[in-house]
PDB file of N, CA, C and O in Angstrom:
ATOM      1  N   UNK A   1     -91.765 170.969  67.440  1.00  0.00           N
ATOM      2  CA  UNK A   1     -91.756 170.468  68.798  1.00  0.00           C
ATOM      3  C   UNK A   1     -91.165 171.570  69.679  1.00  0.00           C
ATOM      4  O   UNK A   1     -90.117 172.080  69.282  1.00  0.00           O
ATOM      5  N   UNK A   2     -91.865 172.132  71.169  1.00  0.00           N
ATOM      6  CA  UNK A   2     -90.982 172.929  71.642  1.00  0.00           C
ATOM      7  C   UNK A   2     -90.952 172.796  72.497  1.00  0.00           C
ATOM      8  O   UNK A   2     -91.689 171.856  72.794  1.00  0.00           O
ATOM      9  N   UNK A   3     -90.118 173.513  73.906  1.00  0.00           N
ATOM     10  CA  UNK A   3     -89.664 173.015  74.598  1.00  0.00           C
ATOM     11  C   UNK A   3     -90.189 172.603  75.846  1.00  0.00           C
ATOM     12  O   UNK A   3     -89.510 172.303  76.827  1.00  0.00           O
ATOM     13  N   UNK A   4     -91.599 172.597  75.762  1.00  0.00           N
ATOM     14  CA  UNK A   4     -92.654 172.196  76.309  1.00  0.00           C
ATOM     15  C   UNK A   4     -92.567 170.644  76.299  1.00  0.00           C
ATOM     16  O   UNK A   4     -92.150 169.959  77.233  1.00  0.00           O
ATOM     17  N   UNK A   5     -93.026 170.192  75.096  1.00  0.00           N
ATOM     18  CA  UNK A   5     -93.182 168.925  74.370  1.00  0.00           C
ATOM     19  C   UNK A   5     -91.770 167.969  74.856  1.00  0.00           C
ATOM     20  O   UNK A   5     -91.755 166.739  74.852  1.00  0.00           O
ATOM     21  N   UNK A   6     -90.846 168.681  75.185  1.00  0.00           N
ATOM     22  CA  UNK A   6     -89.640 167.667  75.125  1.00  0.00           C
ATOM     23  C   UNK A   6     -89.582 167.636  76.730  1.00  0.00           C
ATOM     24  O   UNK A   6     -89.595 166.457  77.083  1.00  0.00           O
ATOM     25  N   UNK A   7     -89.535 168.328  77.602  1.00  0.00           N
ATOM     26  CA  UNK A   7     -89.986 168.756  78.762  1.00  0.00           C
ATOM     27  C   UNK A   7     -91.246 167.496  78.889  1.00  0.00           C
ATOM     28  O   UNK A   7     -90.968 166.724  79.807  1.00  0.00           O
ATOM     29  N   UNK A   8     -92.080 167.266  78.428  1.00  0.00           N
ATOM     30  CA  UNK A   8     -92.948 166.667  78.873  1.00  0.00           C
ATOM     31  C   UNK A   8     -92.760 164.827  78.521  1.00  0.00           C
ATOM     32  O   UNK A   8     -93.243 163.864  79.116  1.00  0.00           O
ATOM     33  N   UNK A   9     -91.917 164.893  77.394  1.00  0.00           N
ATOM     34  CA  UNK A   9     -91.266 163.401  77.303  1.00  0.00           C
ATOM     35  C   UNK A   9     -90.507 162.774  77.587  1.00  0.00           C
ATOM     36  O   UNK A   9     -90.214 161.613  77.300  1.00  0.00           O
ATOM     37  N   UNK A  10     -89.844 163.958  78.582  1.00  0.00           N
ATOM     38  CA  UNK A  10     -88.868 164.005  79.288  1.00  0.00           C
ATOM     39  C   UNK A  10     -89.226 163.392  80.533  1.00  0.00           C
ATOM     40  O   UNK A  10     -88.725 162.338  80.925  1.00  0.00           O
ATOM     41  N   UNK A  11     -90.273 164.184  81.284  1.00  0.00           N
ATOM     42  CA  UNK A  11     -91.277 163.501  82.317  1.00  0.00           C
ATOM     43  C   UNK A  11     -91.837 162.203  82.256  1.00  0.00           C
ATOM     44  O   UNK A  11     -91.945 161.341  83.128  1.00  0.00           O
ATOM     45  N   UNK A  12     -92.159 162.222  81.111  1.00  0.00           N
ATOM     46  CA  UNK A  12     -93.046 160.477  80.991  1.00  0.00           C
ATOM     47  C   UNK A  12     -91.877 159.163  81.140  1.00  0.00           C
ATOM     48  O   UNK A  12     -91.887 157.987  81.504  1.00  0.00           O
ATOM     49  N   UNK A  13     -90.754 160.304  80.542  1.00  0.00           N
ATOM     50  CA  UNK A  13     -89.752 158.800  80.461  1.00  0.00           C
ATOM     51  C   UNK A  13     -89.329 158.421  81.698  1.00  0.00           C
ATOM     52  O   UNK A  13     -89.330 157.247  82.069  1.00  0.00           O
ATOM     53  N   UNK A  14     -88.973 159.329  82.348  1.00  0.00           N
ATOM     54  CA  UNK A  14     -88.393 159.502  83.374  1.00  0.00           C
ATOM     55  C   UNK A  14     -89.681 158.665  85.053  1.00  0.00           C
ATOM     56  O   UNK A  14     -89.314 158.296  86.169  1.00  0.00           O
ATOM     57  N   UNK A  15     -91.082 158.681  84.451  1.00  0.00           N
ATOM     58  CA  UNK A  15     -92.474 158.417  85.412  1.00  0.00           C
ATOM     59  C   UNK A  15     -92.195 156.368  84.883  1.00  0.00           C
ATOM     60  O   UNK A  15     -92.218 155.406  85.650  1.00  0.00           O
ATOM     61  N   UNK A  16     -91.961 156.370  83.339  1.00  0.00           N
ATOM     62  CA  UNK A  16     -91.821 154.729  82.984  1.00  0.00           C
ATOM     63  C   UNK A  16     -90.421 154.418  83.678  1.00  0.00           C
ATOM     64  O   UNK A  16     -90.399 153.867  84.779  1.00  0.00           O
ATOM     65  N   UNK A  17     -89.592 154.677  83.205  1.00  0.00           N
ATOM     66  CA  UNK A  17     -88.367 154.485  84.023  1.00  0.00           C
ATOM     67  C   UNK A  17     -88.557 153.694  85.868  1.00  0.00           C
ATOM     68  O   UNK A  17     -88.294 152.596  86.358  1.00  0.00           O
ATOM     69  N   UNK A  18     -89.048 154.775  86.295  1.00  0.00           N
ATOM     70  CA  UNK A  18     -89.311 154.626  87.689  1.00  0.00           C
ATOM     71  C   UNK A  18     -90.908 153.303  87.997  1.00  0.00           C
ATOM     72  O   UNK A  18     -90.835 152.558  88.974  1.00  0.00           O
ATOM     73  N   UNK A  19     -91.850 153.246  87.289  1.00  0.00           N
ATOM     74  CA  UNK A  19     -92.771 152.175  87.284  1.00  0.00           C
ATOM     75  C   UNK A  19     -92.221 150.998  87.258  1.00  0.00           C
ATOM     76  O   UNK A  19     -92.424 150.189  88.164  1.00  0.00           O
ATOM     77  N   UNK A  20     -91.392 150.717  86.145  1.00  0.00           N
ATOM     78  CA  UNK A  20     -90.892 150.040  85.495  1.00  0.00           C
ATOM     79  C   UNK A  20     -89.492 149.010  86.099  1.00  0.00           C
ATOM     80  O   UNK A  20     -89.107 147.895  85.747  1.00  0.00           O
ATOM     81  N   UNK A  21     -89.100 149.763  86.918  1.00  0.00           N
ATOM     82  CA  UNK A  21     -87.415 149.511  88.036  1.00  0.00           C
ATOM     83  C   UNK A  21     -88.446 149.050  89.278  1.00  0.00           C
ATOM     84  O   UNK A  21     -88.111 148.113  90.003  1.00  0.00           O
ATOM     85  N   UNK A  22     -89.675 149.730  89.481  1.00  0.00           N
ATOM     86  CA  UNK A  22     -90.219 149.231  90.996  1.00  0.00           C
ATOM     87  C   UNK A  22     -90.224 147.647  91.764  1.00  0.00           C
ATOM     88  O   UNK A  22     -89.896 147.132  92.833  1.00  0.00           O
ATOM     89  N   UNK A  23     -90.837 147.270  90.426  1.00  0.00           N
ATOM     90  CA  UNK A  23     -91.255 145.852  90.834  1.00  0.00           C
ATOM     91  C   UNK A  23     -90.057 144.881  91.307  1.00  0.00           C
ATOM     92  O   UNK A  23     -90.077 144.299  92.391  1.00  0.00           O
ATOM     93  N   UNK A  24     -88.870 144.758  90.239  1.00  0.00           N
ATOM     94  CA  UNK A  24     -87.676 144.140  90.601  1.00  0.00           C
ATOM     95  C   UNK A  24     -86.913 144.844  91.577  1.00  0.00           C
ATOM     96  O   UNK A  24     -85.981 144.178  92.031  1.00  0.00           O
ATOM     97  N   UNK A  25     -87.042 146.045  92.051  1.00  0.00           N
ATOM     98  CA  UNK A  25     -86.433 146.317  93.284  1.00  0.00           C
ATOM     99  C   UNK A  25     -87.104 146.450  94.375  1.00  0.00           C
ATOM    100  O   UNK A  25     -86.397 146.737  95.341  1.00  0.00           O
ATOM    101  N   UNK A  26     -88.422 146.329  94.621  1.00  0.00           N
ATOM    102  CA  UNK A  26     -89.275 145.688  95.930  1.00  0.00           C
ATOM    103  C   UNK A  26     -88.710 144.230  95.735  1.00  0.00           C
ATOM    104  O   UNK A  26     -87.996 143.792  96.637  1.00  0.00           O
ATOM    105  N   UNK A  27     -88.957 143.463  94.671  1.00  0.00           N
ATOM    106  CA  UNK A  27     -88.843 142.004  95.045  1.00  0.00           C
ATOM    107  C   UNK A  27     -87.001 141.933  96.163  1.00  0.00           C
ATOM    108  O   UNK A  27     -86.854 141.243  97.172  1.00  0.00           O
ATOM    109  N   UNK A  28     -85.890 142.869  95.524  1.00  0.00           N
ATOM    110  CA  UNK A  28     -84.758 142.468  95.949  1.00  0.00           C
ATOM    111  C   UNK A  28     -84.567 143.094  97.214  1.00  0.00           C
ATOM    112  O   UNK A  28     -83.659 142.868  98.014  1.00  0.00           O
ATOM    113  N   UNK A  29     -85.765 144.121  97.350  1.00  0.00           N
ATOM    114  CA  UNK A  29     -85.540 144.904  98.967  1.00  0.00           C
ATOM    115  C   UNK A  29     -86.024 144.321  99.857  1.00  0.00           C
ATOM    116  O   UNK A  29     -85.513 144.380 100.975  1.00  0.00           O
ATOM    117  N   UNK A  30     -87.274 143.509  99.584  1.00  0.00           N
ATOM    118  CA  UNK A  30     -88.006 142.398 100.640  1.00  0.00           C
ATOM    119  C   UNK A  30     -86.920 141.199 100.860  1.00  0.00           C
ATOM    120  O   UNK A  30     -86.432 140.865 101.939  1.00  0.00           O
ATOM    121  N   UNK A  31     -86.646 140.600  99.502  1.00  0.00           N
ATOM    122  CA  UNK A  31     -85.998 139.307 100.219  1.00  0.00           C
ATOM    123  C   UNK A  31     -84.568 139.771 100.619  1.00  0.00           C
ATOM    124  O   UNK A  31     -83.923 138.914 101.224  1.00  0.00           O
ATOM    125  N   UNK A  32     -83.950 140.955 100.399  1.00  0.00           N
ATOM    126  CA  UNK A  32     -82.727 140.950 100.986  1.00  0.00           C
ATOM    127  C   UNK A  32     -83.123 141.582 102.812  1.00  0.00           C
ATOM    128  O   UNK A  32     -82.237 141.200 103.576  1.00  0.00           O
ATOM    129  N   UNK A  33     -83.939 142.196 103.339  1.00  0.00           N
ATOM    130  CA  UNK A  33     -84.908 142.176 104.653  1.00  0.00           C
ATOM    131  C   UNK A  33     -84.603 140.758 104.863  1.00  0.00           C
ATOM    132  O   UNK A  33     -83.627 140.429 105.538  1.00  0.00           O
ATOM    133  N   UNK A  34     -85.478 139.800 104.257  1.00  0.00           N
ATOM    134  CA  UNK A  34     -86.152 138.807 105.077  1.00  0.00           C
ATOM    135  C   UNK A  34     -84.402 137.961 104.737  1.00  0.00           C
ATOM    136  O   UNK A  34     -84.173 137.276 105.733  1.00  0.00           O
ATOM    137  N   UNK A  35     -83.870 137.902 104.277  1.00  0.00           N
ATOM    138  CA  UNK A  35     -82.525 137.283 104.382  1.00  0.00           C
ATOM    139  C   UNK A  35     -81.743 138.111 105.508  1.00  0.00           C
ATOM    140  O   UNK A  35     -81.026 137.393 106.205  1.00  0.00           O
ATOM    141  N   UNK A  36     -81.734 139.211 105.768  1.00  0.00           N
ATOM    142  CA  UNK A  36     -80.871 139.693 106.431  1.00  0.00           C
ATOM    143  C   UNK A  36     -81.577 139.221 108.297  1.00  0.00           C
ATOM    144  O   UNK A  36     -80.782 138.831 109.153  1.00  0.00           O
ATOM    145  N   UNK A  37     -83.222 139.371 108.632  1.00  0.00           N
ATOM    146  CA  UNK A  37     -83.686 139.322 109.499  1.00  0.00           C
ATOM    147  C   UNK A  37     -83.172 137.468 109.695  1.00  0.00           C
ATOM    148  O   UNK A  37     -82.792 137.082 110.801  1.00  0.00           O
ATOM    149  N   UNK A  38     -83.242 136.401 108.381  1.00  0.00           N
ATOM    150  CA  UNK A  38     -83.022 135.432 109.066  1.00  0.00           C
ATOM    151  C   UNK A  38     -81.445 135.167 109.659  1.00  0.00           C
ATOM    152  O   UNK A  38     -81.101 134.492 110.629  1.00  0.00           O
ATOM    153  N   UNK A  39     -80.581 135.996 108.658  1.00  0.00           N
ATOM    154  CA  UNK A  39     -79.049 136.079 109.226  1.00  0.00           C
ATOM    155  C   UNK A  39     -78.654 136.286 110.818  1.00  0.00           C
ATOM    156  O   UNK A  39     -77.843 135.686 111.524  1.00  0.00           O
ATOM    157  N   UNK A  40     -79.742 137.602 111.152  1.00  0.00           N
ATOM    158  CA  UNK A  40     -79.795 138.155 112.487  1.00  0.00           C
ATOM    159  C   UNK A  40     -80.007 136.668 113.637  1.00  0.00           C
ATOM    160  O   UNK A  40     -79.316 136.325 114.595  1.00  0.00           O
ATOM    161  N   UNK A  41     -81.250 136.044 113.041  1.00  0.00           N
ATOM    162  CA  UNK A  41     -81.535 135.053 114.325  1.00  0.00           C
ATOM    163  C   UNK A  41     -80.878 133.887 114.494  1.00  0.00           C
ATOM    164  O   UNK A  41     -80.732 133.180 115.491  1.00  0.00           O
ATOM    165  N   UNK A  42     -80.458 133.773 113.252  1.00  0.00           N
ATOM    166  CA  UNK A  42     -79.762 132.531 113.242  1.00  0.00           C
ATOM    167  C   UNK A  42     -77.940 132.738 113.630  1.00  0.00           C
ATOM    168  O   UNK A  42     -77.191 131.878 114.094  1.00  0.00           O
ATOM    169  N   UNK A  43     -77.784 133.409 113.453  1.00  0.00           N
ATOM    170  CA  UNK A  43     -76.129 134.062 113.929  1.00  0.00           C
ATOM    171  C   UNK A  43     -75.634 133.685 112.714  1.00  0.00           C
ATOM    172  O   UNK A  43     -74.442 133.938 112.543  1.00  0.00           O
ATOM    173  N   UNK A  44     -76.268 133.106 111.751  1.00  0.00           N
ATOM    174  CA  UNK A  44     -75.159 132.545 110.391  1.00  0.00           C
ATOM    175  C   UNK A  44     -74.998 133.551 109.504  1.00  0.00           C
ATOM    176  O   UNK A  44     -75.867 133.897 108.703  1.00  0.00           O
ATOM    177  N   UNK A  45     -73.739 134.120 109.626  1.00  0.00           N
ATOM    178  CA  UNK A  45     -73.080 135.001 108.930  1.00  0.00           C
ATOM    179  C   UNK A  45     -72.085 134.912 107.593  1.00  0.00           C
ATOM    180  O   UNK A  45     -70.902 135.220 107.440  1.00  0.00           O
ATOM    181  N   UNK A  46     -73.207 134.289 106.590  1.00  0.00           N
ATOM    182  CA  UNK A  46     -72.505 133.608 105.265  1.00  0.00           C
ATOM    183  C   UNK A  46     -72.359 134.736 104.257  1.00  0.00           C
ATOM    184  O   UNK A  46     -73.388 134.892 103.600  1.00  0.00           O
ATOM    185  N   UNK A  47     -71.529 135.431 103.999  1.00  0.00           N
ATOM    186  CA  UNK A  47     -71.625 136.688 102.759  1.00  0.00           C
ATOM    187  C   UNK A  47     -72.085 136.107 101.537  1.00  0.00           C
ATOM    188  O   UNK A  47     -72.465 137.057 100.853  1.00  0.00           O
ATOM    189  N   UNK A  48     -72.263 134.948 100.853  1.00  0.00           N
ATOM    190  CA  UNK A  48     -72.940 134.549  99.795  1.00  0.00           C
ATOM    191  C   UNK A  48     -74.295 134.377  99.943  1.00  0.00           C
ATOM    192  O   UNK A  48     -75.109 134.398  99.020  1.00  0.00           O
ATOM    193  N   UNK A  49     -74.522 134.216 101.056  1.00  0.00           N
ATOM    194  CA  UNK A  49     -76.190 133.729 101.192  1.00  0.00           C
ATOM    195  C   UNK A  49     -77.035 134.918 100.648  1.00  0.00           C
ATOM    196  O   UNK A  49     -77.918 134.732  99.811  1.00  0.00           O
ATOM    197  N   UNK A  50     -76.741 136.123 101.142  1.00  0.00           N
ATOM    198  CA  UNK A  50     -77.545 137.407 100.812  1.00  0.00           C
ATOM    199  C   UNK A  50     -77.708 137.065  99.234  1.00  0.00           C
ATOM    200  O   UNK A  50     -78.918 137.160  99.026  1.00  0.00           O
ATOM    201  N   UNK A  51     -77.202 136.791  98.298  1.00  0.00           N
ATOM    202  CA  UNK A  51     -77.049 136.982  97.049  1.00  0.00           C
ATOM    203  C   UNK A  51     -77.608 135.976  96.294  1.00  0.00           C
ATOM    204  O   UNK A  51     -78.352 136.461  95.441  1.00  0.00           O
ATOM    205  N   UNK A  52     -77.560 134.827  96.257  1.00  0.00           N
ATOM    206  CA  UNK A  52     -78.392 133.813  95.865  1.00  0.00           C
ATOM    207  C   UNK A  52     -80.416 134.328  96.094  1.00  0.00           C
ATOM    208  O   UNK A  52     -81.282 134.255  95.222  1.00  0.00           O
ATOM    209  N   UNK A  53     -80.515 134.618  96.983  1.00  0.00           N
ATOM    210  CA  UNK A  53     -81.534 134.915  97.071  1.00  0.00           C
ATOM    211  C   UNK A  53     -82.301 135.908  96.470  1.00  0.00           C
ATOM    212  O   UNK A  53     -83.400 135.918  95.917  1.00  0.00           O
ATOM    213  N   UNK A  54     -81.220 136.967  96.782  1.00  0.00           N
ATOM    214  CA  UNK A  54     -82.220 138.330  96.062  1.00  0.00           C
ATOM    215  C   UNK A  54     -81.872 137.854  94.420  1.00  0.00           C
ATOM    216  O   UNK A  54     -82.834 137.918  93.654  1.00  0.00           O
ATOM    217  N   UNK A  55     -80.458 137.351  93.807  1.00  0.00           N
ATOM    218  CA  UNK A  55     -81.121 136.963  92.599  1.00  0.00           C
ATOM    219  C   UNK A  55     -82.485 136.497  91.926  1.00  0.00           C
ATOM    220  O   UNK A  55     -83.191 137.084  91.105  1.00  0.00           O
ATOM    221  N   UNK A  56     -82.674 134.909  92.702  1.00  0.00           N
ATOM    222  CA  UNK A  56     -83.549 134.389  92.244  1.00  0.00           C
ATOM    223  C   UNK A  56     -84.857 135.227  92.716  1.00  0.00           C
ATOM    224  O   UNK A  56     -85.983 134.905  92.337  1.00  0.00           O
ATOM    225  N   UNK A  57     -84.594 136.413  93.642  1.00  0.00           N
ATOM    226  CA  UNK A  57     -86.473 137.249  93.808  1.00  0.00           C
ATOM    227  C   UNK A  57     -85.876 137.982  92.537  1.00  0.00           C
ATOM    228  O   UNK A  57     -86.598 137.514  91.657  1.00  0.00           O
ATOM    229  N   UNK A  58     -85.110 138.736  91.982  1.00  0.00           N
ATOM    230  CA  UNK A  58     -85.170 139.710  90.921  1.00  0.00           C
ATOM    231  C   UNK A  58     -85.223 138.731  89.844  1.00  0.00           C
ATOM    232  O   UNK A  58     -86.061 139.144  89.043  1.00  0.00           O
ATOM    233  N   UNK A  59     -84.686 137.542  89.412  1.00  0.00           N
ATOM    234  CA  UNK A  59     -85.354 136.745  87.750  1.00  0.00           C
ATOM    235  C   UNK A  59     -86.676 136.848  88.114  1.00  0.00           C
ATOM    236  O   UNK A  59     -87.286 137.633  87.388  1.00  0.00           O
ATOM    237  N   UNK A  60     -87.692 136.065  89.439  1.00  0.00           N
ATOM    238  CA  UNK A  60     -88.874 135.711  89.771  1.00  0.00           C
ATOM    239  C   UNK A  60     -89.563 137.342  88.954  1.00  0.00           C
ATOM    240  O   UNK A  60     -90.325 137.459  87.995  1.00  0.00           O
ATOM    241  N   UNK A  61     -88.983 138.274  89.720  1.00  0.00           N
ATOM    242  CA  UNK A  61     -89.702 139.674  89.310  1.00  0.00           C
ATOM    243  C   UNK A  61     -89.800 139.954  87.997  1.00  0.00           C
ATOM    244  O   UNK A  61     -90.623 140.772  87.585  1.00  0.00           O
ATOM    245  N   UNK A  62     -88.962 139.296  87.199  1.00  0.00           N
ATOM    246  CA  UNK A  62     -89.012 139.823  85.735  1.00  0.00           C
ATOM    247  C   UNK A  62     -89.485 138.803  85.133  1.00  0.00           C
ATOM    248  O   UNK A  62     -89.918 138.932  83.987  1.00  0.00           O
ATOM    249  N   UNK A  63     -89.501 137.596  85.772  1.00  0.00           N
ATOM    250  CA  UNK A  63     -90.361 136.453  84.770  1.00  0.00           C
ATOM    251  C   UNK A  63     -91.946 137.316  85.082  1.00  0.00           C
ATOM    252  O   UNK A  63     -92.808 137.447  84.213  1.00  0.00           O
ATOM    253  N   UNK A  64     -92.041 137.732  86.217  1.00  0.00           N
ATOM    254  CA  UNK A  64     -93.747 137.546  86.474  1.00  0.00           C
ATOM    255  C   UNK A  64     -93.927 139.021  86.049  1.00  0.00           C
ATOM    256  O   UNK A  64     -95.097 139.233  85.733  1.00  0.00           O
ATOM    257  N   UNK A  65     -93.228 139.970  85.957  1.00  0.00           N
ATOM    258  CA  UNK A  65     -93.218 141.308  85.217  1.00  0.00           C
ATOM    259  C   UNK A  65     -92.688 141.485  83.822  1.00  0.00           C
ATOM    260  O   UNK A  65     -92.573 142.571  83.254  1.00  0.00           O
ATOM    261  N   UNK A  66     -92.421 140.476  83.398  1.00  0.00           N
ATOM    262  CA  UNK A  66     -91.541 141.151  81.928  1.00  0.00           C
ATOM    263  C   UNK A  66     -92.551 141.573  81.033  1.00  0.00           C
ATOM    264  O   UNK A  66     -92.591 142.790  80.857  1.00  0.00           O
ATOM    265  N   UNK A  67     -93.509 140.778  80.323  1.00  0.00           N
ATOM    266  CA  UNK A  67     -94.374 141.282  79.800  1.00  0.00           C
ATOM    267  C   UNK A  67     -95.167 142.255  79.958  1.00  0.00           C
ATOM    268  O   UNK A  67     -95.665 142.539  78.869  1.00  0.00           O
ATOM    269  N   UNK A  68     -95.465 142.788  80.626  1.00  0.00           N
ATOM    270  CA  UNK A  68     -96.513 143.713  81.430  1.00  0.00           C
ATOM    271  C   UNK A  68     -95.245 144.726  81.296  1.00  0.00           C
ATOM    272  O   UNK A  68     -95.664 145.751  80.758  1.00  0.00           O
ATOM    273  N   UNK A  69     -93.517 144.854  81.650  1.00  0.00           N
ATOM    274  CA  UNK A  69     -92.981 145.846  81.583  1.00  0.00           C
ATOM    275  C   UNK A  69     -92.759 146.029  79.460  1.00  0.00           C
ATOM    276  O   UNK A  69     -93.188 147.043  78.908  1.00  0.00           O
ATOM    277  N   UNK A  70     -92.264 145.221  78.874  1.00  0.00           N
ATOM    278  CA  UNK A  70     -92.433 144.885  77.837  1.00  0.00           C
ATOM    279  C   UNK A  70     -93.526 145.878  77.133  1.00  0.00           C
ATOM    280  O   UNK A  70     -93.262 146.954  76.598  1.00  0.00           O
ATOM    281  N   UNK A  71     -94.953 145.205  77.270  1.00  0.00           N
ATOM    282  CA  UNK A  71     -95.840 146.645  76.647  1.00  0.00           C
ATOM    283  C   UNK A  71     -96.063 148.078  77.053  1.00  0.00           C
ATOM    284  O   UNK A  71     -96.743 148.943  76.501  1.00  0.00           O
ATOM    285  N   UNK A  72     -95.247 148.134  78.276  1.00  0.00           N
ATOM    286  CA  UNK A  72     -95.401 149.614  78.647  1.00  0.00           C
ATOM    287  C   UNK A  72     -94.304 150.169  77.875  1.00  0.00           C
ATOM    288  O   UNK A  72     -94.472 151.264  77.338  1.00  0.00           O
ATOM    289  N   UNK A  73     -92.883 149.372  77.715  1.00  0.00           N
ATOM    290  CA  UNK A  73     -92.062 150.196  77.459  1.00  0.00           C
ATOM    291  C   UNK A  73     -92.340 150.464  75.649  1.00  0.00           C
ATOM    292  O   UNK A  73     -91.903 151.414  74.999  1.00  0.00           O
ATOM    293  N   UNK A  74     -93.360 149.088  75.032  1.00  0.00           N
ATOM    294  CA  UNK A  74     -93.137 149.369  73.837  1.00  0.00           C
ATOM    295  C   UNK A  74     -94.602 150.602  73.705  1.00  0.00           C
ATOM    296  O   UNK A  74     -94.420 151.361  72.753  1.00  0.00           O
ATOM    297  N   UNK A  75     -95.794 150.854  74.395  1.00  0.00           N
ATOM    298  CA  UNK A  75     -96.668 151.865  74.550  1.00  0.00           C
ATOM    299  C   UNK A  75     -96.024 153.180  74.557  1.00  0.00           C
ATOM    300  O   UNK A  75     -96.422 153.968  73.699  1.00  0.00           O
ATOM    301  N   UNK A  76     -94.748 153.720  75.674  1.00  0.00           N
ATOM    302  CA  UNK A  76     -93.831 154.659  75.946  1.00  0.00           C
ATOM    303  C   UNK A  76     -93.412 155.082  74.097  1.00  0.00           C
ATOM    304  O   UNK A  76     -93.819 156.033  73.430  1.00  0.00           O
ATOM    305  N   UNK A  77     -92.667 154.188  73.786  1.00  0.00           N
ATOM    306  CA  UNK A  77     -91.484 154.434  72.321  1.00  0.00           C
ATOM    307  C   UNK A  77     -92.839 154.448  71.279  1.00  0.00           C
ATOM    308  O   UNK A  77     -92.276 154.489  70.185  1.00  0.00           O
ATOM    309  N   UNK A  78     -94.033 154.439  71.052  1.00  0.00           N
ATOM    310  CA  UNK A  78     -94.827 154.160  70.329  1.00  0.00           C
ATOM    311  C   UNK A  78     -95.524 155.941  70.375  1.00  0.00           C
ATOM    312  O   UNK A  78     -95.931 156.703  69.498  1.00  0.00           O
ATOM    313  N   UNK A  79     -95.420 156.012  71.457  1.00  0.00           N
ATOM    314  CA  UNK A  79     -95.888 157.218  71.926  1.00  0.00           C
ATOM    315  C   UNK A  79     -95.369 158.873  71.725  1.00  0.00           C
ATOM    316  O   UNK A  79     -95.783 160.021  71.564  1.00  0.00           O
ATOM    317  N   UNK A  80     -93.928 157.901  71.894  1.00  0.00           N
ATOM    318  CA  UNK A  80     -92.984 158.541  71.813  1.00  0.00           C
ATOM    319  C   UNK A  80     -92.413 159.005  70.242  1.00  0.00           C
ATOM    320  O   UNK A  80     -91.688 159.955  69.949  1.00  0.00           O
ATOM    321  N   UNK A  81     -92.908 158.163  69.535  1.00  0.00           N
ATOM    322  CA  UNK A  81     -93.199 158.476  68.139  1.00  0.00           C
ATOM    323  C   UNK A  81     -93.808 159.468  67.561  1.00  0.00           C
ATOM    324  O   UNK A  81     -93.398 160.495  67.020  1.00  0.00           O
ATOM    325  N   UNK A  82     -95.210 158.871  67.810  1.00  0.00           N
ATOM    326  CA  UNK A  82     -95.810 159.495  67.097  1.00  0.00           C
ATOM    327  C   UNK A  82     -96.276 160.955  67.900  1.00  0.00           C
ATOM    328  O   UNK A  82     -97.178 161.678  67.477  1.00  0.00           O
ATOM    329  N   UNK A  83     -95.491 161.229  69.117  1.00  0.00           N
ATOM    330  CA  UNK A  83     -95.300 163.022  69.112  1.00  0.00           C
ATOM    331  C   UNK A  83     -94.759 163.864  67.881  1.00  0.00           C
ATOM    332  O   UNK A  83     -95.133 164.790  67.161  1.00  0.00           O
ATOM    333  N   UNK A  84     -92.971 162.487  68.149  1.00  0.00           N
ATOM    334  CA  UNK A  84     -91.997 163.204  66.725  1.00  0.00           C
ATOM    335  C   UNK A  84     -92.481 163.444  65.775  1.00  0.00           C
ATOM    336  O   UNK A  84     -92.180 164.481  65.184  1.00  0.00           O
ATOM    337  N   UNK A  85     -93.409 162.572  65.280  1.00  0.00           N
ATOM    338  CA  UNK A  85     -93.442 162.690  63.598  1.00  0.00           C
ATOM    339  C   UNK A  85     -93.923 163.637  63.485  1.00  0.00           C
ATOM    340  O   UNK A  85     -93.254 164.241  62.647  1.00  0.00           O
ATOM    341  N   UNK A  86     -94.886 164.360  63.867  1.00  0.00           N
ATOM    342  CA  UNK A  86     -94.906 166.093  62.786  1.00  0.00           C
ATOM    343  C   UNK A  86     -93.782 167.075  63.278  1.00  0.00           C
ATOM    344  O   UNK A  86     -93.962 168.289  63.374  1.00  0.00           O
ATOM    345  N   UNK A  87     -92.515 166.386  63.604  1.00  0.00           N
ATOM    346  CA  UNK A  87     -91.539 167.146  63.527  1.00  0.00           C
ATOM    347  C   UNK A  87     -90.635 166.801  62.351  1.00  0.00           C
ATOM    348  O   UNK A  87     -90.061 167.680  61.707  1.00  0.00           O
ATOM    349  N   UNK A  88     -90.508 165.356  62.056  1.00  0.00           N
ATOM    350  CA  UNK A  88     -90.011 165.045  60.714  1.00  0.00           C
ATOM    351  C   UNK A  88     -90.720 165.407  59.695  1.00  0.00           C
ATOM    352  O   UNK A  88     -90.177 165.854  58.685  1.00  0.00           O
ATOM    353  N   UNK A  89     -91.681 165.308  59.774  1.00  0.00           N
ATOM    354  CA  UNK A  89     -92.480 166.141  58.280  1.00  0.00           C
ATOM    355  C   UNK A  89     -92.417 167.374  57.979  1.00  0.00           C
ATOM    356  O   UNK A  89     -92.986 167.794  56.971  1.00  0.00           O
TER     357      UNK A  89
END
């Protein structure tokens, strides 16, 4: 393996990594927006409210993404394998 090869799995991990974080942090950047825009109009200035919400958008994001992140990450380590192995042999 040289230092090309590690360099380049280095990249991929680093491209899943970032795919992979997107989805649950759009879901918590929108609803913490649309919580903060309703804070603005309404004058109600509750410091817990922000938080209840973007929770339940980040579980929502990983119920409706887990699987779909799930086979990428197990595609990634699968991949990620079978580069190594003609280095263990």
């Amino acid at each position: 393996m040289t230092e090309r090869d590690v360099m380049e799995i280095g990249r991929q991990m680093l491209f899943v990594t970032l795919k992979l974080s997107l989805p649950v942090l759009l879901f918590g950047l929108v609803t913490g927006v649309a919580v903060s825009l309703f804070q603005a109009v309404t004058q109600i200035q509750e410091f817990t409210l922000t938080f209840v919400p973007k929770l339940l958008a980040i579980v929502t994001a990983l119920a409706i993404f887990g699987p779909w992140m799930i086979s990428t990450m197990t595609q990634f380590f699968i991949n990620t394998y079978h580069h190594m192995s003609p280095v263990t042999h």
